[in-house]
N, C-alpha and C positions, 0 to 999 in steps of 0.2 A: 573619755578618761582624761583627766588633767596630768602635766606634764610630773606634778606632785605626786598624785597616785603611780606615777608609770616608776617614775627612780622606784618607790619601795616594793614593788610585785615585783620589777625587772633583774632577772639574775643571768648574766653572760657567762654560759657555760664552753670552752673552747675542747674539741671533741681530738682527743690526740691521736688521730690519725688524720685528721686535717690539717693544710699545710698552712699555719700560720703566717703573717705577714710582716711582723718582727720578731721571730719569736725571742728572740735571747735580749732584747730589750723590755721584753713584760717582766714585771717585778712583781711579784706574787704578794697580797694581804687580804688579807680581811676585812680591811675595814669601807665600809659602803659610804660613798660621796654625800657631802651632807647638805647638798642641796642639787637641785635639777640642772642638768648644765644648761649654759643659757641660749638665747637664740642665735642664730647668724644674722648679720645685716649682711652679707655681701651680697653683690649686685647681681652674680652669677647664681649662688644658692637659690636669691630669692624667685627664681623663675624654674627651681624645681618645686615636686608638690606630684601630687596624687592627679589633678588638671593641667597636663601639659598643653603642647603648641596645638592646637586643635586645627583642622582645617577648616573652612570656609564655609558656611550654610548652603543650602542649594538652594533658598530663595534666593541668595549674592546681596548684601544688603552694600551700602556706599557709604556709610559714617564710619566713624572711629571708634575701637571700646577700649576699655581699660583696663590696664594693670597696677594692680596694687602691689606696693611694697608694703615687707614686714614693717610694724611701727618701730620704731625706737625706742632706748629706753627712756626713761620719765625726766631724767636729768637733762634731755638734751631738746625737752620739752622750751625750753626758752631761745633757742639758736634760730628765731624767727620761724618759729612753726617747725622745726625740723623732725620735733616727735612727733607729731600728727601723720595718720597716714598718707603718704602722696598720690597723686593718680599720675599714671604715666600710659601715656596712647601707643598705641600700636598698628602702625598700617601695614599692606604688605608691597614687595616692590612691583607687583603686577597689578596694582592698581584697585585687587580688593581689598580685603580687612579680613583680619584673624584675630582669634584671642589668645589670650596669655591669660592664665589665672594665676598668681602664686601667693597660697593662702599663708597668712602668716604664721603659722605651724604644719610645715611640709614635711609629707611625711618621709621623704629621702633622706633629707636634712637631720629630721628630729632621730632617724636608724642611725646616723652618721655620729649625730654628738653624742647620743646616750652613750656608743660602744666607747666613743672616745672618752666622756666623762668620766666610766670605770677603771678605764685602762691607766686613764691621767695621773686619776688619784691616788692608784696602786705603785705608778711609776713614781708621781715624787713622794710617797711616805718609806721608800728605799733606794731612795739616791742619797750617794756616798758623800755629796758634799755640800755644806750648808745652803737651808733653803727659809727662807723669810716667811712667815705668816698669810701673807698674801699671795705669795706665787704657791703655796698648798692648798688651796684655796680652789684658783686659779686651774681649771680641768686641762690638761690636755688634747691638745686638736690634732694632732701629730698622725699624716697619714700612716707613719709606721708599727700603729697601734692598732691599725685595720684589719680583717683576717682576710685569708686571700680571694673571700667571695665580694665582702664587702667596697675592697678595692679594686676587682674585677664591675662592680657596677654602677661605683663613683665614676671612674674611666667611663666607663658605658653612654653614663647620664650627661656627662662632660660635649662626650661626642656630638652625640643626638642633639643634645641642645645647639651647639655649635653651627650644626647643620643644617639645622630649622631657622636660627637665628642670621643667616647669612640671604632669608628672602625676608625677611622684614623690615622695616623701618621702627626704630624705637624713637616714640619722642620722649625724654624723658625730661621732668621738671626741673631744668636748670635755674640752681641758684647759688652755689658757692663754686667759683672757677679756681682751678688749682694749677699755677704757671710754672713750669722746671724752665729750667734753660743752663746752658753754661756761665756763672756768673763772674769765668774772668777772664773770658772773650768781650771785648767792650760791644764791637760791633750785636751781638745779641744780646748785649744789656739794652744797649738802644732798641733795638725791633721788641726787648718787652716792655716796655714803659711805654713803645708806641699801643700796643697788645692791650694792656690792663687801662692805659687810658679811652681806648676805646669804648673795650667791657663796661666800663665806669660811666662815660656817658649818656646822657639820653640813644644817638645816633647808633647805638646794641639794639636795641628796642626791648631790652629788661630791665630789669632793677636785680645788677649782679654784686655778691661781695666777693671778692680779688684776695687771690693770698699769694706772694710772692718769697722768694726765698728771704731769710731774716737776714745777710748777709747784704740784700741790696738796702737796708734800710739806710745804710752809711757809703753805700755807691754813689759816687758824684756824677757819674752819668744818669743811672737811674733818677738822682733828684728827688727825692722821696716830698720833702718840705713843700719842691717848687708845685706839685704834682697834686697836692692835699690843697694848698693856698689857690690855686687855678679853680678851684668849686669846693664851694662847702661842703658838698654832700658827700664830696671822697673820702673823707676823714674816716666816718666810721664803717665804708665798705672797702679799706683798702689796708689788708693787715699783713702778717707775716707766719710762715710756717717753717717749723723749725723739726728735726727727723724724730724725736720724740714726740710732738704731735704728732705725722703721721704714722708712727707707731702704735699709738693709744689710742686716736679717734681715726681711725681711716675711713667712715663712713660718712666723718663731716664733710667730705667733698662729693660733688657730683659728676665733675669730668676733669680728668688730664689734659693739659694743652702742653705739649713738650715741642720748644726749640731748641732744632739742633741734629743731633746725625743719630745713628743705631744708638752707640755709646750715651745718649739722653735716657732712649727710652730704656735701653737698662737700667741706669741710674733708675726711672721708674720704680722698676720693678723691685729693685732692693730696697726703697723707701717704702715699701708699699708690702712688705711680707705674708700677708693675710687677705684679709679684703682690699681688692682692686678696683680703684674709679674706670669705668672707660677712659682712655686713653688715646686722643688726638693728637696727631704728630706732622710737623711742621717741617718738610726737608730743606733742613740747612747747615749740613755736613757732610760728609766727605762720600759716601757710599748710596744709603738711606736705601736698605731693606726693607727696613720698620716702619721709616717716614715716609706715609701716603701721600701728605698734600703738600701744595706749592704755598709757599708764604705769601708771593706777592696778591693774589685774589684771597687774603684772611681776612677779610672783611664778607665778602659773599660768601665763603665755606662756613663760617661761623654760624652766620643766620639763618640758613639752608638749614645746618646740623641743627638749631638750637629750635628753628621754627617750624621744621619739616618733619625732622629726624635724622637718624641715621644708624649706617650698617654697623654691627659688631661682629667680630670675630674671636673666637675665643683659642690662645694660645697654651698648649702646656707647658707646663711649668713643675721642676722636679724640685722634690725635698731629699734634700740632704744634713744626716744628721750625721756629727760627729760624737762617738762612742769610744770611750777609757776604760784602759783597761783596769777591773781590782787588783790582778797582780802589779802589774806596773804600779800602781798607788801605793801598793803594803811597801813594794820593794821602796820607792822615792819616799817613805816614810821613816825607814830603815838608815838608810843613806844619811838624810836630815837627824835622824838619832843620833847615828856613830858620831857625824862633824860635832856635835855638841859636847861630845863625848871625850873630844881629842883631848889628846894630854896638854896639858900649859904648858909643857916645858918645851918643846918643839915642836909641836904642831902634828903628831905623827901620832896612827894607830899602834899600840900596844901589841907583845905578842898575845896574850889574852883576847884584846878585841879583834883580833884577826881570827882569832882559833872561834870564838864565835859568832862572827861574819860567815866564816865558814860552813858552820853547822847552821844557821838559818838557812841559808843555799839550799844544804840538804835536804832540808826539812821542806821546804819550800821552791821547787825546782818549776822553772818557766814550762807551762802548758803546751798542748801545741792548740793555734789558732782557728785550723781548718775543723777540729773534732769540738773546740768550745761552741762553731759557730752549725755546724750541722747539729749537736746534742741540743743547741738551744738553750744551754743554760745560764743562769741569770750570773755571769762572771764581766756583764760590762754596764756601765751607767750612761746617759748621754750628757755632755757638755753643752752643745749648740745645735739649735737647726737653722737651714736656711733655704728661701725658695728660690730658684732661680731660674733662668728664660733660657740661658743662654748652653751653659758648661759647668761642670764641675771637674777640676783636674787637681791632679795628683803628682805631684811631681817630686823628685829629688833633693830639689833647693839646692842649698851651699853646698851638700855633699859632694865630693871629687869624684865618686863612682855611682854606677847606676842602684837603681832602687831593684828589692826585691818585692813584687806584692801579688797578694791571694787574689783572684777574682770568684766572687762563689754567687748564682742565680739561683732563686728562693733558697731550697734546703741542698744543692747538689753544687759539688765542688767543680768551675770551670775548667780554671787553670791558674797554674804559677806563671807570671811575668814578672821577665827580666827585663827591666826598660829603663829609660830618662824619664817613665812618667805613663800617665794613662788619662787619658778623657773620654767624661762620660757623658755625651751632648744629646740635646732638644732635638725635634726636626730643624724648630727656628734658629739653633747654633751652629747644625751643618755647617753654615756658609761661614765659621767663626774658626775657631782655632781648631776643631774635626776638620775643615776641610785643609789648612796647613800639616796638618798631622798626615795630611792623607787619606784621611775618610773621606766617604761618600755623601753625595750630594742629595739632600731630602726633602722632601716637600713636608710645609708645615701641616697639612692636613693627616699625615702620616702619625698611626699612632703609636710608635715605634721610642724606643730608644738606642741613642748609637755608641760603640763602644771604639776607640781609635785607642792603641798604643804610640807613645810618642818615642821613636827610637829604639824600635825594639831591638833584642839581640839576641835573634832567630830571624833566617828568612823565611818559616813558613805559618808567623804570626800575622794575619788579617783583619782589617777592622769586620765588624759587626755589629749586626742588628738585631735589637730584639724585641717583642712586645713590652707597649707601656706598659701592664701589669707585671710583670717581670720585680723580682724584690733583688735589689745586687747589693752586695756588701766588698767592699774595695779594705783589704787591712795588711799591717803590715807584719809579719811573720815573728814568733819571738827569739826564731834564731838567727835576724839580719843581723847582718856584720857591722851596722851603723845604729847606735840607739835611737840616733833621731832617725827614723826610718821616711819620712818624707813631708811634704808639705801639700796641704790641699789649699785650693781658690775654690769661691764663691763666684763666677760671672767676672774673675777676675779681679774679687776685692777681698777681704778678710784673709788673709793668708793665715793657716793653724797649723803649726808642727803636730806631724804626730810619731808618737815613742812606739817601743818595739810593743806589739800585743792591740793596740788601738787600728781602729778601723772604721769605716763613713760607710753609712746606710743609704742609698738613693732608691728613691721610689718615686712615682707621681705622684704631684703635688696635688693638696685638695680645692685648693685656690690657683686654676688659670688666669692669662692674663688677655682681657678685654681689649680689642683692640679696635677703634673706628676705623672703616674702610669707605673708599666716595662709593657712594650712591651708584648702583649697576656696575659695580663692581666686584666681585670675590673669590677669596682666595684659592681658588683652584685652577685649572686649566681653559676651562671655559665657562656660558653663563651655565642658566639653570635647566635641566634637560638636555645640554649640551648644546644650547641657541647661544651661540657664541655672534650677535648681531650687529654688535655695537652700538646699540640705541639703549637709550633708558626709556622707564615709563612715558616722558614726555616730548618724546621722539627726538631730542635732540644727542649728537653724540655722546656717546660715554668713554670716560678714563678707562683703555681695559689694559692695563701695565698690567699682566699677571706675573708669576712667579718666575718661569722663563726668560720672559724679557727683563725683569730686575739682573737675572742672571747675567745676559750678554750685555744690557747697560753697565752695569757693574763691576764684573771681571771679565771682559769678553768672554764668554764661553763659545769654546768650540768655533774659535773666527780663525781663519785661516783663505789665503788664496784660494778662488775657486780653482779647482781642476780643469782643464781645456779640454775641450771634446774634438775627438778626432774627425777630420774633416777628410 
């Protein structure tokens, strides 16, 4: 059956005694999406499919086979071959070979966008505020459009994958290199210009094209002029990427190279909303969680990576959507009326427009939030979503006194908090503002999300954990004592107020984030079967910095004088 045939037979029937996964962001229509949603490129999708990570023949064969990626679409047929489908090898770290099949209409993938194509289309032909031709168009990928099976086994496939993906070697077909770095730290403006001139040369052993941030184009350190003029053939492999391209095409790249400390590969991450490059990370900053390798051997790590392979990891990463309220809009509607309204002669409402100011009120009296969000009903629109690695917090902002806010997991009311604030972090953000808060320390393989009050005001409020299928909704009450009821961060950027009645939906993201790991290396406790040996395949030693030891490098964990023993 063609993806054609499947949108017009396919009808998403949602069974109301099932617990939906947004429910009070589904916006009800009728009208059926007028085309098939389209495929996924992401790196991760493409290695779901009906043929997962197979294990190994019992004859044991010693070549390499292949994995195929979805093709592209047709436009991007000219990017030097990039529409064409690529082969990418796959060995494993114990010295055999496995296969990866990931056919380009998978069928997890294809369950995933169809529900989201219905849901998308339904959702903006009843959103409250103007939407353009192309973004109605434009499906919804939005995991909180999921139901809660659906996102019980995105989660699932996430995992699995992760875990399988962590005794492999992927070679993948490197050919567009994608450079972050701090661009106003001088010192790593120099280590990228040394980076991309490398890339660039024969002495890579590829033929790479380079994209550096459009910022260094006019860097006098960087040199951009001197840099093209030293070989002709830089010219046209040495361009510039700017955060609407990685917004629009993030499958034109094929790996992250990030200089710099944790706070890089976040930036990453927020450049990169959707589909994620793998992601190699170069420590040279101040902590480096995230950042596996040493810069000064980036000449051997590169070619190793690029000619051998290498590990991925795959990180969650939560969506967080911000959701307005309609009341609050009729009322900011209202408000904006009356001012138009003022008298010319002082500036002042009338006894009239007071008398009916008044009787709107009545007529119209603030909801209460916890019963909008358990009924499910369709009283909120969404503003913005956003993926994030790290945290999503909620805080008070400029207000002088604490915030009040609902906490509610899937359809059932947690609790009310009184706080300075609340954060909702990753396993990977534990170590980030959850652990200043006071939360607990979590390993990223944890499929968990953690819940820290910042400042509570109660002593017997506790951080908490909960599965990553878990659907939480963070909003603020319509009878707080402050209109602006508080402010959310993204990973610590995007700051959005939000009014009395509005409220942030955090679920797992559908797009994890890819992370290279060296070679005998990964992210758990020990290696695989619990051979914690210290050899790689090639019997030479291996980097085993696991998660513990970043800990005690990091923030000393748990160092203390030993204790003397009695004598």
């Amino acid at each position: 059956m063609s993806p054609g045939d499947l949108s017009e037979q396919l009808e998403v029937v949602f069974d109301e005694g099932a617990a939906l996964y947004r429910n009070t962001s589904l916006c009800l229509s009728t009208e059926r999406p007028s085309a098939p949603p389209p495929k996924t490129s992401c790196f991760v999708h493409g290695l779901f499919g009906e043929n997962r990570l197979r294990p190994p023949s019992k004859t044991g064969t010693t070549g390499t086979s292949q994995l195929q990626r979805p093709s592209e679409s047709k436009e991007e047929e000219g990017r030097g071959g990039r529409g064409e489908q690529e082969r990418e090898e796959v060995s494993s770290n114990d010295g055999g070979t496995k296969d990866i099949d990931a056919a380009s209409s998978t069928r997890d993938a294809q369950s995933f966008q169809t529900a989201e194509g219905i849901d998308g289309a339904a959702s903006s032909s009843q959103n409250t505020q103007p939407v353009g031709a192309a973004e109605r168009a434009k499906p919804d990928t939005s995991s909180r459009l999921l139901t809660k099976k659906q996102l019980s086994d995105m989660a699932f496939s996430i995992r699995e994958l992760s875990k399988k993906l962590g005794r492999y070697r992927l070679r993948l077909d490197i050919r567009n290199v994608f450079l972050l770095t701090k661009v106003h730290d001088s010192s790593l403006v120099g280590h990228t210009r040394s980076l991309a001139e490398w890339l660039l040369s024969s002495d890579s052993g590829g033929y790479y094209t380079v994209y550096v941030e459009e910022t260094l184009k006019s860097n006098r350190k960087f040199d951009t002029q001197g840099l093209v003029a030293s070989d002709p053939s830089y010219k046209g492999r040495l361009k510039f990427w700017t955060t609407s391209l990685c917004a629009k095409e993030p499958h034109l790249f094929d790996i992250v190279i990030a200089l710099g400390g944790d706070g890089t590969v976040l930036y990453a991450s927020w450049l990169f909303q959707t589909v994620v490059p793998p992601v190699l990370s170069f420590s040279l900053g101040s902590l480096g969680f995230l950042t596996k390798f040493d810069f000064g051997d980036y000449r051997g790590t590169l070619r190793d990576a690029f000619d051998r392979g290498m590990s991925v990891s795959l990180r969650l990463r939560l969506e967080a959507t911000v959701m307005r309220s309609k009341w609050g809009l009729r009322q900011k509607q209202r408000r904006e009326k009356r001012l138009a309204e003022k008298s010319a002669e002082d500036g002042h409402l009338s006894d009239d427009e007071v008398a009916v100011e008044e009787e709107e009120e009545e007529e119209d009296p603030p909801p209460d939030l916890v019963h909008e969000l358990i009924e499910g009903k369709n009283t909120h629109y969404p503003e913005q979503t956003r993926d994030i690695l790290n945290e999503v917090v909620l805080d008070r902002g400029p207000n002088p006194t604490m915030s009040s806010l609902e906490l509610l997991g899937d359809t059932h009311h947690l609790t009310t908090i009184l706080a300075d604030g609340l954060c909702v972090s990753t396993p990977t953000g534990s170590t980030a503002y959850n652990l200043s808060a006071g939360g607990s320390l979590c390993h990223p393989d944890n499929p968990v999300i953690l819940i820290t009050a910042i400042c509570a005001h109660t002593l017997s409020f506790r951080p908490i954990i909960l599965p990553d299928t878990t659907i939480l909704r963070l909003g603020v009450p319509y009878d707080a004592r402050n209109e602006s009821g508080g402010w959310v961060s993204f990973d610590g950027r995007g700051r959005t107020e939000l009014r009395r009645g509005d409220f942030v939906t955090v679920v797992a993201g559908r797009y994890p984030f890819p992370t290279v790991l060296p070679v005998g290396r990964d992210a758990g406790l020990g290696g695989e079967d619990g051979d914690f040996d210290g050899e790689d395949e090639d019997g030479g030693e291996a980097v085993r910095e696991d998660w513990i030891d970043s800990l005690s490098r990091t923030l000393n964990w748990n160092e203390r004088k030993r204790q003397k023993a009695f004598k």
